[in-house]
C-alpha positions, 0 to 999 in steps of 0.5 A, spaced: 669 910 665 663 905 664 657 904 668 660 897 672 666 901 674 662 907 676 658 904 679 664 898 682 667 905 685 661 908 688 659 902 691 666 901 695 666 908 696 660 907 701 662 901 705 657 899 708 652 902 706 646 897 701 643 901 696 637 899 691 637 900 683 632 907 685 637 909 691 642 910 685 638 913 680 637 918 684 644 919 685 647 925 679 652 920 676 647 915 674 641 919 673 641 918 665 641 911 666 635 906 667 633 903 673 633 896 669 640 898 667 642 900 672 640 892 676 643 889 670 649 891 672 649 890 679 647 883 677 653 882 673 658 885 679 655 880 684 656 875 679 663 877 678 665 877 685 662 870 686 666 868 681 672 871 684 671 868 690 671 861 688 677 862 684 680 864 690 677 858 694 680 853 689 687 856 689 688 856 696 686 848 696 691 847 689 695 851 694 694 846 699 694 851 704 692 849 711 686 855 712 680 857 706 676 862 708 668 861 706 664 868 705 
């Protein structure tokens, strides 16, 4: 697997929780990595996300659903 999902499924696996790039450097798993990369990373995942979320809102409204949730 690559750092994104590593990093996608230790983030789903601690619900809840917010973590720095340096609190998962410290992690064994993602030692090897810089905490550059490691942030570069969680940027991209966020952005991701946002965009999913977007597509969502746009279908429910082409849908014309009577409820969109906003985040």
């Amino acid at each position: 697997m690559n750092l994104a999902a590593n990093i996608s499924q230790f983030l789903r696996s601690q619900p809840g929780k917010q973590f720095r790039p340096s609190d998962l450097r410290s992690q064994p798993e993602f030692a090897s990595f810089s905490e550059k990369t490691i942030s570069d990373t969680l940027r991209r995942l966020a952005q991701g996300a946002k965009i999913q979320r977007r597509n969502l809102v746009r279908q429910a409204i082409t849908n014309k659903k009577d409820w969109v949730y906003w985040s």
